[in-house]
C-alpha positions in Angstrom: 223.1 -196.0 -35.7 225.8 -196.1 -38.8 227.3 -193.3 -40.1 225.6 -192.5 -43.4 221.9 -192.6 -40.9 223.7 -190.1 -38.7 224.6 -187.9 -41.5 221.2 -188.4 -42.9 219.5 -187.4 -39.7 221.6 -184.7 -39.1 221.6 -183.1 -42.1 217.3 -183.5 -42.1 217.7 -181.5 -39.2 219.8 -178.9 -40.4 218.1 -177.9 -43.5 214.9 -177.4 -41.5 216.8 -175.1 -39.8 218.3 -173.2 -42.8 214.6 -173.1 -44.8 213.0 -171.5 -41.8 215.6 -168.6 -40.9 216.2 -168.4 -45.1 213.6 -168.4 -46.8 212.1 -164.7 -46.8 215.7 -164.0 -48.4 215.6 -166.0 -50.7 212.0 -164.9 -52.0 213.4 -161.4 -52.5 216.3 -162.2 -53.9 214.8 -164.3 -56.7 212.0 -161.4 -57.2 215.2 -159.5 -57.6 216.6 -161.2 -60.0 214.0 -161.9 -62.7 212.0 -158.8 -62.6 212.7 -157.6 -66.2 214.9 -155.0 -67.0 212.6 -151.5 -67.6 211.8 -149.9 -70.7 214.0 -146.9 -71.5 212.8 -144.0 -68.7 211.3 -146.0 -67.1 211.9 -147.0 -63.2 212.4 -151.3 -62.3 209.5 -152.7 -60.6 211.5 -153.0 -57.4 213.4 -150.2 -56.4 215.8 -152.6 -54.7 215.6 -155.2 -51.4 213.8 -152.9 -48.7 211.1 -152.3 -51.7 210.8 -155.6 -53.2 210.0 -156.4 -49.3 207.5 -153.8 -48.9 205.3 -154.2 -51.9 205.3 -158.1 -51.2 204.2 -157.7 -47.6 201.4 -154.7 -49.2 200.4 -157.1 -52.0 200.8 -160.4 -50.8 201.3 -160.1 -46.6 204.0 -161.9 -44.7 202.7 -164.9 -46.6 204.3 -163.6 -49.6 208.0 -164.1 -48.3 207.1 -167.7 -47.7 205.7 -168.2 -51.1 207.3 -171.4 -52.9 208.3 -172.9 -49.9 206.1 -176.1 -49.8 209.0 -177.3 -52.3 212.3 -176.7 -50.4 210.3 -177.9 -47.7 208.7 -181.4 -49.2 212.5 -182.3 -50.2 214.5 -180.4 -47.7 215.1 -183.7 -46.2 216.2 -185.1 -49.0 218.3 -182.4 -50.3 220.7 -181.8 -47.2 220.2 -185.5 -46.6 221.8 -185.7 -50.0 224.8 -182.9 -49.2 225.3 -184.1 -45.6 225.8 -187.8 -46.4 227.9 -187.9 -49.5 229.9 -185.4 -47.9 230.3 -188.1 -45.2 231.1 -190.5 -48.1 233.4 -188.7 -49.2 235.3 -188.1 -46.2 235.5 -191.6 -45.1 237.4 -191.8 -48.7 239.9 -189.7 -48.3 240.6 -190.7 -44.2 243.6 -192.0 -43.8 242.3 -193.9 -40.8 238.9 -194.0 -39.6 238.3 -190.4 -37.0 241.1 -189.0 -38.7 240.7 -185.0 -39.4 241.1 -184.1 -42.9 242.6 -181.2 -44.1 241.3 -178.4 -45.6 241.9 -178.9 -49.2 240.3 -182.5 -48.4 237.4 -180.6 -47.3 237.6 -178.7 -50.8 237.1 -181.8 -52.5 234.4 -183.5 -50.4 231.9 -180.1 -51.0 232.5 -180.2 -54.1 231.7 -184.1 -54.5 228.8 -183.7 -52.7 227.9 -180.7 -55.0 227.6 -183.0 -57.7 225.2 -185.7 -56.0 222.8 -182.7 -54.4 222.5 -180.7 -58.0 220.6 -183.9 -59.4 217.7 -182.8 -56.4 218.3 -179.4 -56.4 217.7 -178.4 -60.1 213.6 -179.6 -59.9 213.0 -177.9 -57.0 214.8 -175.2 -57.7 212.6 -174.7 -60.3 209.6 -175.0 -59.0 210.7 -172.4 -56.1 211.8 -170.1 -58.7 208.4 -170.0 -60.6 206.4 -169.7 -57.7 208.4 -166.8 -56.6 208.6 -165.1 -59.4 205.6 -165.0 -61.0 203.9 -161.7 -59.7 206.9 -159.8 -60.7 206.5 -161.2 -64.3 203.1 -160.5 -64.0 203.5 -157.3 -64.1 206.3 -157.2 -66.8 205.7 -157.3 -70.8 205.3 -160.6 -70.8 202.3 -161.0 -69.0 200.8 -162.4 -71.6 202.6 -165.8 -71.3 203.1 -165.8 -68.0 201.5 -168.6 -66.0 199.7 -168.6 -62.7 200.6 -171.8 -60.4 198.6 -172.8 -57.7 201.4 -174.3 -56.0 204.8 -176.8 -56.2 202.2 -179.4 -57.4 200.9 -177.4 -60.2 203.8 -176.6 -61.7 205.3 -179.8 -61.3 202.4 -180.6 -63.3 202.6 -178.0 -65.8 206.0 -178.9 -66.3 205.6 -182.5 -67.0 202.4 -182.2 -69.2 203.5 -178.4 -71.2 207.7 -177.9 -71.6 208.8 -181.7 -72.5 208.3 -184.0 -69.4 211.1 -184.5 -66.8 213.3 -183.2 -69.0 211.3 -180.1 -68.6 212.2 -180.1 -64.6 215.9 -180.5 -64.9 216.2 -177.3 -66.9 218.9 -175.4 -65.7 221.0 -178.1 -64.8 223.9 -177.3 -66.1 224.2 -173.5 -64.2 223.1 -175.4 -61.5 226.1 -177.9 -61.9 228.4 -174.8 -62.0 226.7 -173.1 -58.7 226.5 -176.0 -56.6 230.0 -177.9 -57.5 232.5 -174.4 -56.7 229.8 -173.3 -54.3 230.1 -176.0 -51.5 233.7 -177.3 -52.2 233.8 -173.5 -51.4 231.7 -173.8 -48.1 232.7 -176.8 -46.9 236.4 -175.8 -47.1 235.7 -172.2 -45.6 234.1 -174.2 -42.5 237.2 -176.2 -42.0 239.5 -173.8 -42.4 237.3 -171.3 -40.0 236.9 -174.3 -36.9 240.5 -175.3 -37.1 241.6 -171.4 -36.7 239.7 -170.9 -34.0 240.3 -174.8 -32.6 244.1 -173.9 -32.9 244.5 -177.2 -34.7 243.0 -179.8 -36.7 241.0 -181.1 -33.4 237.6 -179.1 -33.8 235.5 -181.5 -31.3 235.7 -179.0 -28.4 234.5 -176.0 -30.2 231.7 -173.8 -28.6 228.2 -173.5 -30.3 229.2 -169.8 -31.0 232.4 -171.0 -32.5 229.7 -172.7 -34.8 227.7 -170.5 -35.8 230.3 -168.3 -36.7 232.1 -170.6 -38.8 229.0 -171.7 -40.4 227.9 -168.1 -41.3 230.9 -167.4 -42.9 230.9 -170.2 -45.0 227.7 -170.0 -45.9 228.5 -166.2 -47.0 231.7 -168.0 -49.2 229.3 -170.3 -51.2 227.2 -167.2 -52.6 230.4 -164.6 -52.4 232.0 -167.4 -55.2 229.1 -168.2 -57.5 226.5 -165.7 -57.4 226.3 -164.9 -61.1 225.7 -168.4 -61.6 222.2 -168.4 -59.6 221.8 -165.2 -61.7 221.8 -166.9 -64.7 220.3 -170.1 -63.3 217.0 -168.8 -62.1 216.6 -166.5 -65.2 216.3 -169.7 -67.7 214.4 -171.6 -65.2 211.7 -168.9 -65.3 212.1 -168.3 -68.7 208.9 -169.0 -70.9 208.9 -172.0 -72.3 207.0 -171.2 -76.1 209.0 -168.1 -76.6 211.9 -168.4 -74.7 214.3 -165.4 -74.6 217.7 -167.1 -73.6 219.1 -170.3 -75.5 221.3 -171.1 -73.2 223.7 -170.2 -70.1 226.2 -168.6 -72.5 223.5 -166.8 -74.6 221.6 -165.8 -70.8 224.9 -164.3 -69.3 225.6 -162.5 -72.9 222.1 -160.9 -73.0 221.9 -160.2 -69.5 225.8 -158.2 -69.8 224.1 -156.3 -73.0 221.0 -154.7 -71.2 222.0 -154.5 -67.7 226.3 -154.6 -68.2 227.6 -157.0 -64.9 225.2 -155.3 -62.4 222.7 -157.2 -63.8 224.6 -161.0 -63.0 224.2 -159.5 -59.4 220.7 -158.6 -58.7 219.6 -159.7 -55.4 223.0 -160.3 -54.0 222.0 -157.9 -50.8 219.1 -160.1 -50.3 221.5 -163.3 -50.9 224.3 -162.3 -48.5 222.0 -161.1 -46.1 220.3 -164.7 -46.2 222.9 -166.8 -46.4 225.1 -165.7 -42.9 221.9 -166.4 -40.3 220.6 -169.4 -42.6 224.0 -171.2 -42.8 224.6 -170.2 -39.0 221.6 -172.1 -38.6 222.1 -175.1 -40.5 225.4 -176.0 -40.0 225.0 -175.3 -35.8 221.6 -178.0 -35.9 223.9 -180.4 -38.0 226.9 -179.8 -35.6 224.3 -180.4 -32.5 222.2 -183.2 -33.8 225.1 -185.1 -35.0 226.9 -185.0 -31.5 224.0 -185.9 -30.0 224.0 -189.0 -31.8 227.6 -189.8 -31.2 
């Protein structure tokens, strides 16, 4: 089996692993982040994390923290597939001989090449999560009036493509997502290195324990959101934003309005949620990638 099938494999494997431990984070956190902001004496729909948990698992039951992941989970092969192997690609670039470690700044630069190639997949589904998520918080909110219901992924890929301008409509927020995933993994990726060849003692990480692993891998994965956590903020407010009446025109105008009504707590709503997610999730992924892609030599 080549290399890029290997990475490919491995990486398949890996973001299983991450959506399964993740996702109930993740659905929290974006609840989190687009509830509106409350009239003037008035409380937020969600107190913070433990309640946004609670009055999902009243309204909706433990189903509710799984909400929108048919998704991740149609294209979760695709999508660490994606990160995995151009990562790979990008590593056999910058070897100076084939094995040959890289160091860490090389590592920098491979995450955030494969940042590039994954944000192409990630904005649509991203998307679609986000909707699906947060609907029954703006359901609740002022704009209920505009706001759709979705059936599922399907139906708003649907909606999408026939209502808000066709594929174009499914890449909105590309650009925020450009700026999350690009820092965010060269971020990651380097953090991992930089972690396994500390606690390797040198640049020779092959003999590290599966604890070693999922410590590194934590970590990192803690880095990624630690670095470019506003972004998401401001990414998954325009991708739920209403298409007809839309209230931000842009990233700029979206972090501008957001700082006006909330000041810079609001760029970090959810980020309990987020943190909390990413350590056990990115334990998760990077120790199936690290295990699988052993086992296949």
């Amino acid at each position: 089996m080549g290399d890029i099938a290997k990475d490919l494999t491995s990486g398949t494997v890996g973001g299983a692993a991450q959506l399964i431990v993740g996702h109930p984070f993740d659905t929290i956190k974006v609840k989190l982040q687009s509830q509106p902001a409350p009239l003037p004496g008035q409380p937020p729909k969600y107190a913070g994390a433990m309640d946004a948990v609670k009055q999902t698992l009243a309204a909706e039951g433990p189903r509710g923290l799984y909400k929108g992941m048919g998704a991740p989970l149609a294209t979760v092969a695709a999508f660490n597939a994606v990160l995995f192997t151009a990562r790979g690609q990008m590593e056999a670039l910058l070897r100076s001989e084939p094995g040959a470690p890289l160091t860490v700044s090389q590592q920098v630069v491979c995450g955030a090449g494969a940042g590039v190639a994954v944000s192409f997949l990630a904005c649509p589904t991203e998307l679609i999560k986000c909707r699906l998520q947060a609907q029954s918080a703006l359901a609740d909110s002022s704009s209920a009036g505009v706001a759709v219901k979705y059936g599922g992924p399907m139906d708003v890929a649907r909606h999408v493509l026939r209502s808000e301008g066709g594929i174009r409509g499914l890449f909105k927020g590309l650009v925020p997502t450009l700026a999350r995933e690009v820092p965010g993994n060269a971020a990651m990726f380097g953090v991992y290195e930089a972690l396994k060849q500390y606690m390797a003692g040198g640049p020779d990480t092959s003999k590290l324990g599966r604890g070693s692993l999922i410590v590194a891998g934590g970590l990192a994965g803690a880095s990624f959101w630690f670095s470019v956590y506003p972004t998401d903020v401001v990414k998954s407010v325009i991708q739920v934003d209403d298409y007809k009446n839309p209230k931000y025109t842009g990233s700029i105008n979206a972090i501008r309005r957001i700082l006006a009504s909330e000041g810079a707590k609001g760029l970090y709503k959810g980020f309990g949620p987020a943190m909390a997610r990413s350590v056990p999730a990115n334990a998760a992924c990077f120790l199936a990638y690290e295990v699988t892609r052993a086992s296949l030599g």
